[in-house]
N, C-alpha and C positions, 0 to 999 in steps of 0.2 A: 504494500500500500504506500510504503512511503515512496519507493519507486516513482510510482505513480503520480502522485504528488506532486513530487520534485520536476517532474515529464511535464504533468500539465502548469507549473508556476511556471516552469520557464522559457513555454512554449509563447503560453497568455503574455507571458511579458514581452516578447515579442512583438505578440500582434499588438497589444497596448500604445508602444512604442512607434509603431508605425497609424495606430487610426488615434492618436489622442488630440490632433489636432483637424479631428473631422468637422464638416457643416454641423452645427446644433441645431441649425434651425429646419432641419428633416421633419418633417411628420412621419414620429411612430407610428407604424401601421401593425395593428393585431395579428399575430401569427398565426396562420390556419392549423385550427386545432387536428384536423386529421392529418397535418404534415408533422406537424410538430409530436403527436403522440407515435406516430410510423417511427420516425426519426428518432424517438427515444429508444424504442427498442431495436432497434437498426444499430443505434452508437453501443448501445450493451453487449448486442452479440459483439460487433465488432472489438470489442473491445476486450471480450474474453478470451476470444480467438485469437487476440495480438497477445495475453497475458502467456496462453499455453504456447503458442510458439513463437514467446519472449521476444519479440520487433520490438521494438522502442518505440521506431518512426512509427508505426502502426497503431499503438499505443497514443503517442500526443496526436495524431490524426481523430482517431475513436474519444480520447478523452475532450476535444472542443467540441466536437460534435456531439457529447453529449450535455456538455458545459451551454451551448447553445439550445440546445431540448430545456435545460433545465430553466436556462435565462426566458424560454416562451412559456413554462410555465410560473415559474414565478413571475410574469406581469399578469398572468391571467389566472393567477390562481383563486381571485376572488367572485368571478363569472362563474356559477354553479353549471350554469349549459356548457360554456368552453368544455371546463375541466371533466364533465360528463365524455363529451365529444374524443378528447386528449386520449383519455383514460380507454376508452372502445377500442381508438385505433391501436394504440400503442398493447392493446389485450390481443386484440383483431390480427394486428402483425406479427403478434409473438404466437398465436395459436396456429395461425397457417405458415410458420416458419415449420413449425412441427412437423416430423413425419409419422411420429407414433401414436398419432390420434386418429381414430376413426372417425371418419365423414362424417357420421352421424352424430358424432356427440361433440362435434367442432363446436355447433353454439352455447351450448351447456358450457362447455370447457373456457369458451370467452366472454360468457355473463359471467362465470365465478372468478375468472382471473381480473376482468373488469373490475369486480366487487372489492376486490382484495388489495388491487393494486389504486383504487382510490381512497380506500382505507388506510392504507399505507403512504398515501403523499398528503392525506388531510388530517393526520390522528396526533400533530401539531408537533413532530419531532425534526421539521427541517423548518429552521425562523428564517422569517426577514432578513435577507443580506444590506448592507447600507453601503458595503463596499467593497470592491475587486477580491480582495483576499479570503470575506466572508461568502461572497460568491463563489469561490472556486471549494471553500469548504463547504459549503451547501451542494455542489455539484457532486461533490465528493460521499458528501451522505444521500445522495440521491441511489448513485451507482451501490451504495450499500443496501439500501432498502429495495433494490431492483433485485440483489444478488439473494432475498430473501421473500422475492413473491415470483420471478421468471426463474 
């Protein structure tokens, strides 16, 4: 984990580095909740897959992209629809990632992982980031609570 960690601080400070002097005056636009809930479980595998065959680069690739899932849900995580929506896809794409689930009980299997895995990003154990460093630690306990519902 600390690995980890250390991949994604020094990646982030990177990109930091090069967008800190971006337009501010963008209009944030809402991230689509079925991109953003795909995308979460997209950077998880990905991310495991880089841990067992130890890549690094693979790793700080898999760890923004999940750092970015986590930044769309923390702006939306007060939208009970978004986070419903989030929560489906990111159930939706980790059920049919599957291959040892039968057809049949695919939707069973992604109403309960749905269930589980919003219960787990709302049961108030990841706070409010105020800042880059609590950001990437809230990313960080994302990817934990993900290692204990996917």
């Amino acid at each position: 984990m600390k690995k980890f960690m250390l991949s994604l601080m020094a990646f982030l400070g990177m990109a930091l580095c090069f967008t800190a002097c971006g337009d501010k005056e963008k209009e944030e636009k809402q991230a689509d909740p079925t991109e953003s809930g795909a995308s979460l479980y997209e950077s998880y595998a990905k991310y495991k897959e880089a841990e067992e065959t130890n890549n690094d680069v693979k790793k700080i690739e898999a760890g923004v992209s999940l750092y970015m899932a986590y930044k769309a849900y923390d702006d939306n995580k007060d939208n009970k629809e978004w986070m419903s929506e989030f929560t489906k896809s990111a159930a939706s794409t980790a059920v049919e990632a599957k291959t040892d689930i039968d057809i049949n009980d695919k939707e069973a299997a992604k109403t309960a992982l749905t269930d589980k895995l919003l219960t787990a990003l709302t049961d108030g154990s990841i706070e409010g980031a105020s800042n880059k460093a609590e950001q990437i630690q809230a990313a960080a306990e994302i990817y934990k609570i993900l290692n204990g519902v996917f």
